[in-house]
N, CA, C and O of each residue as an XYZ file, in Angstrom:
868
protein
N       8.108     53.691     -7.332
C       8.666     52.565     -6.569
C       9.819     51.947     -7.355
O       9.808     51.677     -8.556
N      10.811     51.767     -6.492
C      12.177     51.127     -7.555
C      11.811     49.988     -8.189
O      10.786     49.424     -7.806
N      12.695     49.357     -9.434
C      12.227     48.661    -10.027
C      12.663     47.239     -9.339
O      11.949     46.239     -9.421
N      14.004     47.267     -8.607
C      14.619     46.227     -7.623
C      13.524     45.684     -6.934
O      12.934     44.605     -6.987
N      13.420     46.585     -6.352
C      12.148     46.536     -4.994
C      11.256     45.809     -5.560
O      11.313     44.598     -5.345
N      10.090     46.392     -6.517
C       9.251     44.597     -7.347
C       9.845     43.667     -7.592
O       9.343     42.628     -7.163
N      11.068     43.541     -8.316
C      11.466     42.222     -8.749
C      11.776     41.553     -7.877
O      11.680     40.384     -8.250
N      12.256     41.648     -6.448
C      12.364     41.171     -5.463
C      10.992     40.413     -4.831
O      10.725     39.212     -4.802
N      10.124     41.729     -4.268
C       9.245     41.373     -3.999
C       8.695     39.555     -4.948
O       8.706     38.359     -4.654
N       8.350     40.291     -5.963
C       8.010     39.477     -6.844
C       8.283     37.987     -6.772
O       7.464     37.089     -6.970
N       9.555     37.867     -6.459
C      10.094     37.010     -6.665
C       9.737     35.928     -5.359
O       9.563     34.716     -5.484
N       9.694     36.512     -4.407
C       9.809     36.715     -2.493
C       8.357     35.705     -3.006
O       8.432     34.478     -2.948
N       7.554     36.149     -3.315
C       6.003     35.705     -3.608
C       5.802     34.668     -4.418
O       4.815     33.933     -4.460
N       7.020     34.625     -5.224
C       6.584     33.172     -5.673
C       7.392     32.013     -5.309
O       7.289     30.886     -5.793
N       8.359     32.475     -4.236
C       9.138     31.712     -3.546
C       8.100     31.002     -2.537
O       8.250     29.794     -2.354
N       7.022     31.696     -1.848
C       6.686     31.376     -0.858
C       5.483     30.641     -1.282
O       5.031     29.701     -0.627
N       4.827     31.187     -2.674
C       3.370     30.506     -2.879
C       4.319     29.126     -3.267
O       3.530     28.220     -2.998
N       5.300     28.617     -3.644
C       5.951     27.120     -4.603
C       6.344     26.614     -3.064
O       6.363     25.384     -3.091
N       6.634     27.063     -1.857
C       7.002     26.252     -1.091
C       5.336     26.296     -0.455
O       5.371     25.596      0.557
N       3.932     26.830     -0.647
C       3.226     26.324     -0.096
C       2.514     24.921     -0.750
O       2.019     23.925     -0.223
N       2.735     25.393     -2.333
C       1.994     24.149     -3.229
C       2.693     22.910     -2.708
O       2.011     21.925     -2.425
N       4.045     22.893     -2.558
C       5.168     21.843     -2.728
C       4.940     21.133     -1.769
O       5.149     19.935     -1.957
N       4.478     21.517     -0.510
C       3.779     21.687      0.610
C       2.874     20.549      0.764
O       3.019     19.446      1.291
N       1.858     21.141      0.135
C       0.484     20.838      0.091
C       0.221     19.688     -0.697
O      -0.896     19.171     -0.698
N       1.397     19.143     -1.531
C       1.536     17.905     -2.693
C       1.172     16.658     -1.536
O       1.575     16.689     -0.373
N       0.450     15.728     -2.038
C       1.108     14.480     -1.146
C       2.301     13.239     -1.901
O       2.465     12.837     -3.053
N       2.940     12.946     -0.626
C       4.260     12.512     -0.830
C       3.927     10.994     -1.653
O       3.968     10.041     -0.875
N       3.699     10.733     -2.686
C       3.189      9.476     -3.304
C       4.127      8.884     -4.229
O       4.278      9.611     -5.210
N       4.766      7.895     -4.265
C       5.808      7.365     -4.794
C       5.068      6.078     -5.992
O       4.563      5.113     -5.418
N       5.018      6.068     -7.315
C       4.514      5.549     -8.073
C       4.105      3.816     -7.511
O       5.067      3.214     -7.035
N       2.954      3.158     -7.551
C       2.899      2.250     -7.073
C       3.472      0.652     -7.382
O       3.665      0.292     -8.543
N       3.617      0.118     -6.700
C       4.206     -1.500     -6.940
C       2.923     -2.407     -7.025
O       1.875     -2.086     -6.465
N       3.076     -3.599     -7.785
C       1.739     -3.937     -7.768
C       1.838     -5.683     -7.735
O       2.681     -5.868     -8.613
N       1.536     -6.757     -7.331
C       1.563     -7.996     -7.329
C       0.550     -9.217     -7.797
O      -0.369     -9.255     -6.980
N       0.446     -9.863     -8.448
C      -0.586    -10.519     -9.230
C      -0.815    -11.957     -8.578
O      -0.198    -12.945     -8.975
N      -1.946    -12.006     -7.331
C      -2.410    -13.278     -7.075
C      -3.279    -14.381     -7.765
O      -4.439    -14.792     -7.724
N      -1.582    -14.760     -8.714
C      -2.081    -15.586     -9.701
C      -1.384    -16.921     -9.573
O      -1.080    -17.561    -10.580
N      -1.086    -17.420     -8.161
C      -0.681    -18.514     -7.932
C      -2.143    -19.308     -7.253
O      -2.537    -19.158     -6.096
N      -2.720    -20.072     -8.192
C      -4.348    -20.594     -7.792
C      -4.036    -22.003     -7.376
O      -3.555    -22.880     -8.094
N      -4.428    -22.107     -5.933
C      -4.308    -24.038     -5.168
C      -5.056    -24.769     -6.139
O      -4.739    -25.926     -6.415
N      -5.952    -24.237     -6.642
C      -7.338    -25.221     -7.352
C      -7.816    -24.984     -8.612
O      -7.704    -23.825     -9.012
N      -8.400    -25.914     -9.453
C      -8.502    -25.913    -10.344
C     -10.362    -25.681    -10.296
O     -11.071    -25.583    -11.297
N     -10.788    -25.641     -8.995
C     -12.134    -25.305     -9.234
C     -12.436    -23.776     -8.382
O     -13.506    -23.195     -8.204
N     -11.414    -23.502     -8.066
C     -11.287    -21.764     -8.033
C     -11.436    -21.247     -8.922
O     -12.339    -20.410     -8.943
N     -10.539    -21.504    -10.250
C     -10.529    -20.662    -11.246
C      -9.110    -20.478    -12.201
O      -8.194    -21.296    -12.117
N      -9.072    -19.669    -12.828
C      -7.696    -19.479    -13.516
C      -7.450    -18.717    -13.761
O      -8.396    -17.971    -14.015
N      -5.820    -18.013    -13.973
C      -5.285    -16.738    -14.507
C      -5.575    -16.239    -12.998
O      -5.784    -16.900    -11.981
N      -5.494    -14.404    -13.269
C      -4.703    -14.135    -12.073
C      -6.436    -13.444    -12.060
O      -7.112    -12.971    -12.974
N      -6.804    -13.708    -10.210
C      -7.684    -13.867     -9.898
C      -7.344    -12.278     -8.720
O      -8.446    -12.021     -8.236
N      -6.670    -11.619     -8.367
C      -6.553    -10.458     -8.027
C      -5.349    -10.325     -8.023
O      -4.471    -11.125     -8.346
N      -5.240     -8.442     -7.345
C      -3.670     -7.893     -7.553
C      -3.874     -6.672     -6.404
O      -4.785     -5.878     -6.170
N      -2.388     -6.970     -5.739
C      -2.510     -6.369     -4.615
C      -1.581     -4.791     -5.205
O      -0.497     -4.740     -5.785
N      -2.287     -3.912     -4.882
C      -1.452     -2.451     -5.315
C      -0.416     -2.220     -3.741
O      -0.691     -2.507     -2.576
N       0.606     -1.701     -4.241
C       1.445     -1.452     -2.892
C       1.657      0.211     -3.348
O       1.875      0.604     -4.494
N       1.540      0.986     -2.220
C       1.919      2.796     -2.146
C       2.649      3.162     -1.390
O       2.316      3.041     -0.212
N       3.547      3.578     -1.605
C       4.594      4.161     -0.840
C       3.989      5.737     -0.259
O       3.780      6.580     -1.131
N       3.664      6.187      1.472
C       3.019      7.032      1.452
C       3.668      7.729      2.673
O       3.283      7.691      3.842
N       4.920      8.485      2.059
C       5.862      9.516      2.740
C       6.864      8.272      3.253
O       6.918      7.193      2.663
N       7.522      8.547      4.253
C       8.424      7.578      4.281
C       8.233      6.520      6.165
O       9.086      5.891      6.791
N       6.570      6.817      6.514
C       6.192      5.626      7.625
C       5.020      5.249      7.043
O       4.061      5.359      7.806
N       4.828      4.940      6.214
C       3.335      4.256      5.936
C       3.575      3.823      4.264
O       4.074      4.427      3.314
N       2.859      2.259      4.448
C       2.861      1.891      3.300
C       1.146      1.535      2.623
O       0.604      0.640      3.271
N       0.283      2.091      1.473
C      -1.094      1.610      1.428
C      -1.295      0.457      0.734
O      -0.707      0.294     -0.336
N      -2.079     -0.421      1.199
C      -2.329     -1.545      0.493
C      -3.502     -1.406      0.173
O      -4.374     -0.890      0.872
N      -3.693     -2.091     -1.480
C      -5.604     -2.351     -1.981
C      -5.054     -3.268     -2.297
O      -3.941     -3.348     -2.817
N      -5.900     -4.215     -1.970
C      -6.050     -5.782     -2.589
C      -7.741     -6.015     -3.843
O      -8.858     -6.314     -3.421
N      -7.450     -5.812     -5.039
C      -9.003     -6.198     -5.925
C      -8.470     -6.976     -6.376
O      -7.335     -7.180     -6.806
N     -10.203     -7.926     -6.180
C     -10.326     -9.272     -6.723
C     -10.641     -9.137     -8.044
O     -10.521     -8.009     -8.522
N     -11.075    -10.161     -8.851
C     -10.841    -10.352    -10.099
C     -12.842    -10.444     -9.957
O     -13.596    -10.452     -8.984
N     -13.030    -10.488    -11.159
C     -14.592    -10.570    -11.005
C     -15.082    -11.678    -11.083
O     -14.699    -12.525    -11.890
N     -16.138    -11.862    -10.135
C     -16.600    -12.866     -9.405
C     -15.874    -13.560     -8.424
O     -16.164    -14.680     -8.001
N     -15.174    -13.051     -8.165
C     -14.447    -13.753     -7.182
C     -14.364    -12.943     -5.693
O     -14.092    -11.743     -5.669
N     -14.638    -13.759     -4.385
C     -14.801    -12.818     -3.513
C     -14.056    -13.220     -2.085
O     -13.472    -14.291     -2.254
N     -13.905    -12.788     -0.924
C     -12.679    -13.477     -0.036
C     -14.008    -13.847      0.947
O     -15.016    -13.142      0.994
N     -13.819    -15.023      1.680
C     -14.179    -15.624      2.319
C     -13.417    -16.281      3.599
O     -12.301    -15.896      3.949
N     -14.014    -17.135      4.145
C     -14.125    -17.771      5.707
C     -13.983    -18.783      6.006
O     -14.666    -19.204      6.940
N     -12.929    -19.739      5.287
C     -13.736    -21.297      5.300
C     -13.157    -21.806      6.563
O     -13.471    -22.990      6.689
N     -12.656    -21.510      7.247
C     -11.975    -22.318      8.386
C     -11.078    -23.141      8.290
O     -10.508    -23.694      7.349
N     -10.971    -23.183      9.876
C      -8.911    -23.835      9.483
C      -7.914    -22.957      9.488
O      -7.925    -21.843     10.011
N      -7.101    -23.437      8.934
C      -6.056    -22.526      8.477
C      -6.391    -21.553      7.517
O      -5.551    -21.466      6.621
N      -7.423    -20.741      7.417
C      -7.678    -19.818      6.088
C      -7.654    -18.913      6.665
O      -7.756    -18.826      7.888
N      -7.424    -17.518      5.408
C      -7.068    -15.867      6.492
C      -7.353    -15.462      4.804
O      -6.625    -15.899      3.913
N      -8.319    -14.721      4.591
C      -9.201    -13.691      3.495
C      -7.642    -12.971      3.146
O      -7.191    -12.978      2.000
N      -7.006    -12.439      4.157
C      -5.498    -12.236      3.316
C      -4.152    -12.059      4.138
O      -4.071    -11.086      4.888
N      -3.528    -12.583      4.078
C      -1.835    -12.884      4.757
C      -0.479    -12.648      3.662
O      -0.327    -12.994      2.490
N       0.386    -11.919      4.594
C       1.757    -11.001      4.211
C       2.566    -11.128      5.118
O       2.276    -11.570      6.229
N       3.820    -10.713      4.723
C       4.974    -10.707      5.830
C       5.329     -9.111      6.196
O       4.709     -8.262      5.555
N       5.928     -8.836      6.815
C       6.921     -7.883      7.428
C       8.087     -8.230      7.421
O       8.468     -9.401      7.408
N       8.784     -7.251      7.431
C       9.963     -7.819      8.272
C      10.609     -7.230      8.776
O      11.807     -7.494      8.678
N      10.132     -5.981      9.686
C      10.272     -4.805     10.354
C      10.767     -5.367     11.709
O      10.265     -6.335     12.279
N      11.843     -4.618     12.165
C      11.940     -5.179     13.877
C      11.213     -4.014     14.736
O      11.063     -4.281     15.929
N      10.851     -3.045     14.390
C       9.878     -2.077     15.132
C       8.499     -2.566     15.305
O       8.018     -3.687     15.139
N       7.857     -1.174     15.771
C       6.373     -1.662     16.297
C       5.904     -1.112     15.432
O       6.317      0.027     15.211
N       4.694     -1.759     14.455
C       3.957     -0.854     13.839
C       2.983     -1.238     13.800
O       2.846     -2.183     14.577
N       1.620     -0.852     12.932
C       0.114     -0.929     13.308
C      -0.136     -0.764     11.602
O       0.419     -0.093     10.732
N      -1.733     -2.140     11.615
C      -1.991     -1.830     10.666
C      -3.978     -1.514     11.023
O      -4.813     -1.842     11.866
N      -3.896     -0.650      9.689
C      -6.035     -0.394      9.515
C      -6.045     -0.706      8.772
O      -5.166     -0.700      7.910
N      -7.575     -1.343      8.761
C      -8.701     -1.768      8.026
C      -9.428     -0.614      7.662
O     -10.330     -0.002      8.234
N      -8.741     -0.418      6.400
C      -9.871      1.439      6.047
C     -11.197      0.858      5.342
O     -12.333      1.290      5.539
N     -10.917      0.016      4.661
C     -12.495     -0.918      3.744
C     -12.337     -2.331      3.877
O     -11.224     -2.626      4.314
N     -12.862     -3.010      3.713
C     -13.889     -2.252      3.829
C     -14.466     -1.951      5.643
O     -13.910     -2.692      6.453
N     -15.599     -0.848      6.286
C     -15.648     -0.337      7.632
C     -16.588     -1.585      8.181
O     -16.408     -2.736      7.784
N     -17.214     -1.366      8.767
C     -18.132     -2.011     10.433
C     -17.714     -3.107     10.267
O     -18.411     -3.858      9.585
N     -16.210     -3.706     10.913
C     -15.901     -4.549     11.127
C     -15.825     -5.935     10.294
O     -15.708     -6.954     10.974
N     -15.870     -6.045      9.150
C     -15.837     -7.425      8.238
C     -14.658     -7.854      8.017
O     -14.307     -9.033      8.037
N     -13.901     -6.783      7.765
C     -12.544     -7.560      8.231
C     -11.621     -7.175      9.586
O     -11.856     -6.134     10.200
N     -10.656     -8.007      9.963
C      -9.980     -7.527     11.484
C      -9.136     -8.362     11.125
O      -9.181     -9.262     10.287
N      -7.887     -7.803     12.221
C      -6.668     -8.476     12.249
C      -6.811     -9.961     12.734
O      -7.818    -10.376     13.309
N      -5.656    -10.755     12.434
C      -6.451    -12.331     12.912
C      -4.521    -12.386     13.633
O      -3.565    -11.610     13.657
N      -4.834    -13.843     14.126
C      -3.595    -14.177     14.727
C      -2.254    -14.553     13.989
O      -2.091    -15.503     13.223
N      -0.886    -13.163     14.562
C      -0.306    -13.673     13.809
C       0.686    -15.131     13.951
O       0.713    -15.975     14.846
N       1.523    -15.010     12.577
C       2.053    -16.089     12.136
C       1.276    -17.452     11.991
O       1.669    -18.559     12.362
N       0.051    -17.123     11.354
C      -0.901    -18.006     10.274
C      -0.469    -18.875      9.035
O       0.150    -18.560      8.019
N      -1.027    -20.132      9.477
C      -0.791    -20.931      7.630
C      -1.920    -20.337      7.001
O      -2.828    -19.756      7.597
N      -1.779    -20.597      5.111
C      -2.507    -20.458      4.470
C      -2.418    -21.356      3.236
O      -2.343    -21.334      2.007
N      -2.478    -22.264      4.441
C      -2.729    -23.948      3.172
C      -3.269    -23.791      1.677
O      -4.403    -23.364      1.460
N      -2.434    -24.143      0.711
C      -0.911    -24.639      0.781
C       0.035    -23.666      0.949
O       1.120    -24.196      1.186
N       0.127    -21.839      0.918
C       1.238    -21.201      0.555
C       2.204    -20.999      1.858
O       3.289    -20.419      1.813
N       1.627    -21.574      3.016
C       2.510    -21.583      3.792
C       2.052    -20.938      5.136
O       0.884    -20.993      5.522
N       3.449    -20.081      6.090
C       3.164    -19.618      6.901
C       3.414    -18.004      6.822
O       4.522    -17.648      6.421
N       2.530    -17.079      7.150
C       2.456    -15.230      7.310
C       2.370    -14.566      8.321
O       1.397    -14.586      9.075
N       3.199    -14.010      8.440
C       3.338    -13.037      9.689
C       2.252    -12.410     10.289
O       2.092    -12.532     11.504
N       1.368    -11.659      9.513
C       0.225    -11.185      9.456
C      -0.905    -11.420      8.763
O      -0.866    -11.505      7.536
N      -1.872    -11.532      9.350
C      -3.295    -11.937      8.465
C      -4.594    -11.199      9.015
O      -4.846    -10.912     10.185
N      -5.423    -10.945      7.771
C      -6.933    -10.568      8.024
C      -7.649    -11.141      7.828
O      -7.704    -11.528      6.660
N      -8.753    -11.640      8.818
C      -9.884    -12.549      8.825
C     -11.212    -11.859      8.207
O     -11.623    -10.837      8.757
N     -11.904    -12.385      7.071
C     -13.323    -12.175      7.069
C     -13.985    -12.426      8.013
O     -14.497    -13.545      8.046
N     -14.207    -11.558      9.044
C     -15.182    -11.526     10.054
C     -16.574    -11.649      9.514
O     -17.343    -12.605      9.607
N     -16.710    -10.716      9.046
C     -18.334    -10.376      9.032
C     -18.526    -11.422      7.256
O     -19.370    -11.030      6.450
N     -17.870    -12.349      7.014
C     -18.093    -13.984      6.214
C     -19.304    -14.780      6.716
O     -19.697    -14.871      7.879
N     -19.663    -15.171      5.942
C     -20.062    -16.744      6.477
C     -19.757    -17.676      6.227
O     -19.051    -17.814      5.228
N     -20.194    -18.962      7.130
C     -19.298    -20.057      6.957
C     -19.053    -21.011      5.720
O     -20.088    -21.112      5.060
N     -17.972    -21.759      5.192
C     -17.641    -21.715      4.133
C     -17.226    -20.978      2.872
O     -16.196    -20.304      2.900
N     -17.867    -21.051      1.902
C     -17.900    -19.883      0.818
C     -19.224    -19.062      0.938
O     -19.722    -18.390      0.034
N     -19.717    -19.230      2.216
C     -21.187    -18.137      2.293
C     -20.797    -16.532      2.603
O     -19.903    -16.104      3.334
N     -21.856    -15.730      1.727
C     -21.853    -14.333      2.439
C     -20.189    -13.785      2.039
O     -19.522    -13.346      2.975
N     -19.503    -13.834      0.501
C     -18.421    -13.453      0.553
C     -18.382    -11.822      0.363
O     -19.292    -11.060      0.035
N     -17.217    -11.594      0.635
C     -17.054    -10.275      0.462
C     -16.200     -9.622     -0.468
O     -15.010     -9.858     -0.259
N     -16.383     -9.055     -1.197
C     -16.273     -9.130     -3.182
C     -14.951     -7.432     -3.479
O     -14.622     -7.001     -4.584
N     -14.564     -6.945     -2.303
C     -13.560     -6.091     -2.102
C     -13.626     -4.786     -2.359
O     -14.588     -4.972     -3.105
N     -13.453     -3.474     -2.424
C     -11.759     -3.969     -2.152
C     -11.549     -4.018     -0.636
O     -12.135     -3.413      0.262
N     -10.589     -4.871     -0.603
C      -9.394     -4.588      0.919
C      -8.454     -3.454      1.046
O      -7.361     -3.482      0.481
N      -8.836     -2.483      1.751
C      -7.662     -1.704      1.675
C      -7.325     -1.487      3.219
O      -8.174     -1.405      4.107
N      -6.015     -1.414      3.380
C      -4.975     -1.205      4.225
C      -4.039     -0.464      4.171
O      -3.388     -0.296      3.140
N      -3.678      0.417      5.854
C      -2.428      0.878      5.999
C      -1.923      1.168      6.658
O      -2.355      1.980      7.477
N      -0.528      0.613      6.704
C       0.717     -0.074      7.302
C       1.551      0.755      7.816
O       2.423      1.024      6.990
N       1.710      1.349      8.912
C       2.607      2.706      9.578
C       3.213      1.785     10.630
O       2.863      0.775     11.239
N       4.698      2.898     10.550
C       5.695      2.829     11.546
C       6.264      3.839     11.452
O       6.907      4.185     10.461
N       6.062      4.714     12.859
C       7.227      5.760     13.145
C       8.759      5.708     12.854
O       9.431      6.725     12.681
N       9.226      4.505     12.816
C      10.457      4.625     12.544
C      11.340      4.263     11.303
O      12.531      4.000     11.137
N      10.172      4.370     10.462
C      10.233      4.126      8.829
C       9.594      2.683      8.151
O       9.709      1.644      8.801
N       9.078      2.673      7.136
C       8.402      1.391      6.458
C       8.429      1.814      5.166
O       8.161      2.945      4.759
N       8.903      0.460      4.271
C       8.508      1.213      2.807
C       8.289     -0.559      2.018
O       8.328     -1.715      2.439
N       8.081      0.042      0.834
C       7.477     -1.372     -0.024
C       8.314     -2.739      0.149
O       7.912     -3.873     -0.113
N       9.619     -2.348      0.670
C      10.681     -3.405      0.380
C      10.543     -4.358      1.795
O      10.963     -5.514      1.847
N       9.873     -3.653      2.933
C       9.571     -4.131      3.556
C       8.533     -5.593      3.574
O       8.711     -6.332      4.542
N       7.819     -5.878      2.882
C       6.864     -6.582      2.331
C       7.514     -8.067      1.627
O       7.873     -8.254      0.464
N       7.515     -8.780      2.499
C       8.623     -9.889      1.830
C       7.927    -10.986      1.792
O       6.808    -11.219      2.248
N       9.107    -12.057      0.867
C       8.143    -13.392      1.167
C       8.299    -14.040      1.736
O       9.349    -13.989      2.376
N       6.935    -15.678      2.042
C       7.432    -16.297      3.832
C       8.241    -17.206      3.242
O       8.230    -17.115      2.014
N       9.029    -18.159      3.743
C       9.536    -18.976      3.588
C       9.579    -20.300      2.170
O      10.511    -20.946      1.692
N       8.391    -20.264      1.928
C       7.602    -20.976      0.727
C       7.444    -19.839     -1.039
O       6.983    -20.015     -2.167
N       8.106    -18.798     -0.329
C       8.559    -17.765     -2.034
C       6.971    -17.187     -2.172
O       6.401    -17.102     -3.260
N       6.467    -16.874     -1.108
C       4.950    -16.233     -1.499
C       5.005    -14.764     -0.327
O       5.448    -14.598      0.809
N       4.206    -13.784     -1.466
C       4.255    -12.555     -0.533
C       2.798    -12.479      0.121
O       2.635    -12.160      1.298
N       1.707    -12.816     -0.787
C       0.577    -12.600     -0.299
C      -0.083    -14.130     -0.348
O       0.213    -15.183     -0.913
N      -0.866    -13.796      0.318
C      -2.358    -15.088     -0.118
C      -4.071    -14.520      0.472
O      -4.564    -13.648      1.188
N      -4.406    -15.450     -0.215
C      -6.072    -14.964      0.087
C      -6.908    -16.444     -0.129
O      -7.009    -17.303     -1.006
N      -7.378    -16.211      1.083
C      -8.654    -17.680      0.948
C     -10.194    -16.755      0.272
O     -10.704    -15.697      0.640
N     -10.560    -17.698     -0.803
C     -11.504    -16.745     -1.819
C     -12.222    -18.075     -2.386
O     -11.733    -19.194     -2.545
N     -13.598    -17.590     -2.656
C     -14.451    -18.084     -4.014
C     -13.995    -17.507     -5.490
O     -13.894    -16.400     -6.021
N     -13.815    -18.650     -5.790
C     -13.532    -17.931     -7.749
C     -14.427    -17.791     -8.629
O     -15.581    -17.798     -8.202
N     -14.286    -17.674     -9.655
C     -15.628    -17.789    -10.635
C     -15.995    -19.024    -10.922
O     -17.174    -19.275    -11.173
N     -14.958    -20.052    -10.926
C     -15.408    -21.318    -11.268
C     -16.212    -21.771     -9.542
O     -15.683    -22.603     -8.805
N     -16.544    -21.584     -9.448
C     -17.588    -21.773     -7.795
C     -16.708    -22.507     -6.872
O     -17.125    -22.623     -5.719
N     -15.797    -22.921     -7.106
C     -14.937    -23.245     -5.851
C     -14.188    -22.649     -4.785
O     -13.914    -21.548     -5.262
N     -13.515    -22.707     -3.248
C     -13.236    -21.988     -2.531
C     -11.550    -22.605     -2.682
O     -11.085    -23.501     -3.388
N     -10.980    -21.769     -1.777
C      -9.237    -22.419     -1.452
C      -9.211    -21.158     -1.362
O     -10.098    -20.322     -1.186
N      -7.212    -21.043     -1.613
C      -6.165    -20.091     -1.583
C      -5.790    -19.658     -2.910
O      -5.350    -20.410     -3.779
N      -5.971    -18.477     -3.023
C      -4.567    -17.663     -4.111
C      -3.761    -16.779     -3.759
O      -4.026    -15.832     -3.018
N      -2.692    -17.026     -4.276
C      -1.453    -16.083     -3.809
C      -0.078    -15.696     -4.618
O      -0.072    -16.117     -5.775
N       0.746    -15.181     -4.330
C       1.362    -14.471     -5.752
C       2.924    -14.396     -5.238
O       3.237    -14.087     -4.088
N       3.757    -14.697     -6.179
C       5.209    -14.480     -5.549
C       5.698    -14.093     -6.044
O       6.786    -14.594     -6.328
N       5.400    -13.179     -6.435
C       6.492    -11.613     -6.818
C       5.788    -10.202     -6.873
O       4.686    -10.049     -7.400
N       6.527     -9.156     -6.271
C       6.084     -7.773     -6.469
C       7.396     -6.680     -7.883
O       8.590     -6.385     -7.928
N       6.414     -6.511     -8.572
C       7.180     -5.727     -9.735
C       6.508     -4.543     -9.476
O       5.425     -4.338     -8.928
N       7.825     -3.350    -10.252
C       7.863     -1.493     -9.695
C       8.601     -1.003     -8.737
O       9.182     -1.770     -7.969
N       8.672     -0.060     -8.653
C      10.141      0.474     -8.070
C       8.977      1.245     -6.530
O       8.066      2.063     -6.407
N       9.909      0.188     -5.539
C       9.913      0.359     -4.156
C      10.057      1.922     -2.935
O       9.690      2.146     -1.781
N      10.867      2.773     -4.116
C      11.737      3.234     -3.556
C      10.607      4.338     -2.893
O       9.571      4.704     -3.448
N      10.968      4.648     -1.910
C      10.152      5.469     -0.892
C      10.460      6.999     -1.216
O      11.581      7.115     -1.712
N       9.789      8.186     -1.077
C       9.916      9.562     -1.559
C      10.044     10.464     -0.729
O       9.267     10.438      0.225
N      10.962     11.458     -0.801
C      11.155     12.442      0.356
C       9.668     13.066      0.749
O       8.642     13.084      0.068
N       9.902     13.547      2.023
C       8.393     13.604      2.909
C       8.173     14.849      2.402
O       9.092     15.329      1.740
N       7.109     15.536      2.561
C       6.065     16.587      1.842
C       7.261     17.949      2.393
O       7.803     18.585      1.490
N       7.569     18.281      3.745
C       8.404     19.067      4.297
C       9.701     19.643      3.509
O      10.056     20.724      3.040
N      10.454     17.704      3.673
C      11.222     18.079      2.521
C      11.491     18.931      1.496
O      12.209     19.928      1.421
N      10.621     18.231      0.531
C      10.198     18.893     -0.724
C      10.315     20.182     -0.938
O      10.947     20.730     -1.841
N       9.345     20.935      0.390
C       8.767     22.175      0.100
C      10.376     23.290      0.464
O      10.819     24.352      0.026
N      10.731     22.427      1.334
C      11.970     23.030      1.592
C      13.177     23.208      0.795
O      14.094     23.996      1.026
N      13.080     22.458     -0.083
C      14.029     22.275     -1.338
C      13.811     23.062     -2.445
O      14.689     23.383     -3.246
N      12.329     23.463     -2.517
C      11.657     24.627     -3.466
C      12.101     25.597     -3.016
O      12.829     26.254     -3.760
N      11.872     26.062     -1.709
C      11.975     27.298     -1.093
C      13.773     27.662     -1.461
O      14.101     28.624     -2.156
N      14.533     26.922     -0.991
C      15.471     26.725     -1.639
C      16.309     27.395     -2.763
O      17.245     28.192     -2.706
N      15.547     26.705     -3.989
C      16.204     26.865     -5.108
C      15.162     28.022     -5.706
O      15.294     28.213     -6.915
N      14.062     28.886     -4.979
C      13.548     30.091     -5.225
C      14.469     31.064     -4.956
O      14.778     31.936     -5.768
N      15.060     30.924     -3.519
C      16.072     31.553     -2.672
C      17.517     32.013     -3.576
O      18.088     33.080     -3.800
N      17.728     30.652     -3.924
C      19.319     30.910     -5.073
C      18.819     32.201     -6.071
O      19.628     33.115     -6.228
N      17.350     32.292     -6.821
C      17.479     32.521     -7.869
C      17.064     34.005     -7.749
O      17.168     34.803     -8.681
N      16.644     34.270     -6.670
C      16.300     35.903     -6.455
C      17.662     36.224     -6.174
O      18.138     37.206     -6.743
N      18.616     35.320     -5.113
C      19.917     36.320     -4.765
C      20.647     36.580     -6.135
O      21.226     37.623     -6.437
N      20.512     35.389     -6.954
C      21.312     35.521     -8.501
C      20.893     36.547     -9.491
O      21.493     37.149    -10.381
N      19.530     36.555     -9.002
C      18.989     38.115     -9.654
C      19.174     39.261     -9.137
O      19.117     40.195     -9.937
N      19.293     39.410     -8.508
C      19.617     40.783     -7.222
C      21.169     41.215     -7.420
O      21.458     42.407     -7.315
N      21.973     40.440     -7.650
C      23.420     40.279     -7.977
C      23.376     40.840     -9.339
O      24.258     41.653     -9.615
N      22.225     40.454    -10.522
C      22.538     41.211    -11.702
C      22.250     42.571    -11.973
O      22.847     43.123    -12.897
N      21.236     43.319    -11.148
C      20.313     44.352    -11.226
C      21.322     45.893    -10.349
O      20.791     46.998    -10.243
């Protein structure tokens, strides 16, 4: 068998297994992360009492985990309270899930919510399955995620009017209830070419390097 003929082959095969791995990668863009360490109360607690992770996940979906700090858990107290509230600022339609926690404890609540004192949020999730006051809290994580067909990425995620991105009505360790919330997100936003992409860009530069070999032989 000529010797062309394998090296080709050869080559053909690992062109195609690197565009299946490249493929098969998921599109995950290093995460951004925010520290709800702006505390209403002094009988909440102190220092930063959770931190919301932000994921950039291909270029229509963004994942959110929100963990609390220990002992500290999101709650229900009524009123103006929402277990956790964020902005958008997308002019499309998009949809968010409640992946955790499941059977309903948390759900979307009504938007453009206060969250006395940090203000007003576009979007908010209610501890449903709470009880009233600081009863029956629910100790996390929150995770969420944030899709739009027509693109979404971390930068999307802004603050309301009052310089706050997130908030959360919570029990702290010091046994008191209120709001914490955080106004700033640090890490790089930037959203990552989609899995397709990628694989196509491998396939690619496999492609250059067999014709560049074939040219020497």
């Amino acid at each position: 068998m000529p010797r062309r003929w394998l090296s080709w082959s050869g080559l053909s095969a690992l062109s195609l297994a690197s565009a299946w791995l490249l493929a098969a990668l998921p599109a995950l863009a290093a995460p951004a992360t925010s520290s709800l360490d702006q505390i209403s109360s002094g009988t909440i607690g102190t220092g930063t009492l959770g931190t919301v992770t932000l994921t950039q996940n291909g270029t229509d979906e963004v994942d959110v985990v929100v963990t609390l700090a220990a002992d500290t858990g999101f709650v229900d107290t009524g009123g103006p309270h929402n277990a956790f509230a964020f902005n958008l600022n997308l002019q499309t339609a998009y949809s968010i899930l409640v992946s955790s926690p499941t059977g309903g404890i948390m759900a979307l609540g009504a938007s453009n919510s206060t969250n006395t004192p940090h203000g007003t949020f576009v979007n908010v999730i209610g501890c449903t399955g709470c009880g009233s006051g600081g009863s029956n809290p629910y100790y996390g994580p929150l995770d969420l995620q944030i899709t739009d067909s027509s693109g979404i990425s971390v930068a999307n995620l802004v603050a309301n009017g009052d310089g706050y991105y997130f908030s959360s009505d919570v029990i702290g360790p010091a046994g008191g209830t209120g709001h914490i919330a955080s106004n700033s997100i640090t890490g790089d936003p930037s959203p990552v070419p989609e899995r397709a992409s990628t694989a196509l860009l491998g396939s690619g530069l496999m492609g250059l390097i067999i014709s560049r070999r074939r040219r020497r032989i």
